[in-house]
C-alpha positions as CSV (number, residue, x, y, z in Angstrom):
1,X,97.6,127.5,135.4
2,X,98.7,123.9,135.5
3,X,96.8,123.3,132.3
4,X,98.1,126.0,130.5
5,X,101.6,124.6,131.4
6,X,100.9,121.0,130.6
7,X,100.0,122.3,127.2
8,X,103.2,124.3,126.8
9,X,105.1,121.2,127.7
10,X,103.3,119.6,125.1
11,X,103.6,121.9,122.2
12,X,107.6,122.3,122.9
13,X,107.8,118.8,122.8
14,X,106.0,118.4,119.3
15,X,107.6,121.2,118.1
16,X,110.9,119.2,119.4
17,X,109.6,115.8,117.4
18,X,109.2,118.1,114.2
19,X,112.2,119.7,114.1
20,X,114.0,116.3,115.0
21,X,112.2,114.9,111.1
22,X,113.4,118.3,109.4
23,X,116.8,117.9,110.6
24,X,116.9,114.6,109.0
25,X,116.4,116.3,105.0
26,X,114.8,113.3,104.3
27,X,111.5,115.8,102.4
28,X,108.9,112.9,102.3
29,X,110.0,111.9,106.0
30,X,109.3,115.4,106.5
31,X,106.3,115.7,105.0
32,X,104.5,112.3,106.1
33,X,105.5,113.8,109.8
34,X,103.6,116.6,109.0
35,X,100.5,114.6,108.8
36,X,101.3,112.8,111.3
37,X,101.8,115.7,113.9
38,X,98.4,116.3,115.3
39,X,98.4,112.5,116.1
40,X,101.8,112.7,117.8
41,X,100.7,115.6,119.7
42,X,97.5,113.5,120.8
43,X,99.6,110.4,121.8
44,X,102.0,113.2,123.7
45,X,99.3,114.3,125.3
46,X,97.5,111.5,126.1
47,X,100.7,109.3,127.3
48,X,101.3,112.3,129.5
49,X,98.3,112.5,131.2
50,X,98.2,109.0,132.1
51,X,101.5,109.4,133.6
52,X,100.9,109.9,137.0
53,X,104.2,108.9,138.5
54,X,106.1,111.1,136.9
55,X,107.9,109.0,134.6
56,X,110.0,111.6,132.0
57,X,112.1,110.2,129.4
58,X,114.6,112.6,128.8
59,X,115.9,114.2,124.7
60,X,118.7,115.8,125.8
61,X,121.2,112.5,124.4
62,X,119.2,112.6,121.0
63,X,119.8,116.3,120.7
64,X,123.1,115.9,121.2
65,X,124.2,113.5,118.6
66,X,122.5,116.0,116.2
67,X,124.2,118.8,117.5
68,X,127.4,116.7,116.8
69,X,126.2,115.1,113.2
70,X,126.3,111.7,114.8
71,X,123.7,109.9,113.0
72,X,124.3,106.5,114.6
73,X,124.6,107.6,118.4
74,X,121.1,109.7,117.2
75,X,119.7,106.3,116.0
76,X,120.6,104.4,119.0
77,X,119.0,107.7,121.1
78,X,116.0,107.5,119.6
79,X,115.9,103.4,119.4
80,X,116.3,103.8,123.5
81,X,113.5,106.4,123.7
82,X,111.3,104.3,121.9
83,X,112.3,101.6,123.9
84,X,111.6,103.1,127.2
85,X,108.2,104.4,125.9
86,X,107.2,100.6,124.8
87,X,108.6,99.7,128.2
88,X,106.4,102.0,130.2
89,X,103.4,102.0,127.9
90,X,102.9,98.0,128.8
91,X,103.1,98.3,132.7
92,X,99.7,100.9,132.3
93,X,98.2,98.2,130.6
């Protein structure tokens, strides 16, 4: 049962990631994501599974400035997110 949510979690967040690209209207963006995705999902999945503390980094200020066509505050949300994943990523080194 555990698995089958991990791997819920996991799909809603690529599915998250991909709509995040579309919302852009940016069509080669989109479709070099789309190639990408199976290899975001991977890195989702395995950055997940090595998180044992239960470090979350949270979308809900990225969604936000897209729900309010703020492209800057949506840069500086994802800049952050990416920031915090670098962050964490080098301390399981």
């Amino acid at each position: 049962m555990a698995e089958q949510h991990w791997q819920t979690a996991i799909d809603a967040d690529t599915r998250f990631h991909v709509a995040v690209i579309r919302c852009s209207h940016n069509a080669l963006l989109t479709e070099l994501y789309q190639g990408l995705t199976e290899a975001v999902r991977a890195s989702v999945a395995a950055t997940s599974a090595q998180n044992e503390r239960g470090w979350t980094i949270e979308h809900d200020g990225l969604l936000a400035a897209i729900a309010a066509g703020d492209p800057d505050r949506a840069t500086r949300e994802a800049g952050e997110y990416l920031d915090e994943l670098i962050t964490w990523q080098s301390t399981q080194d």
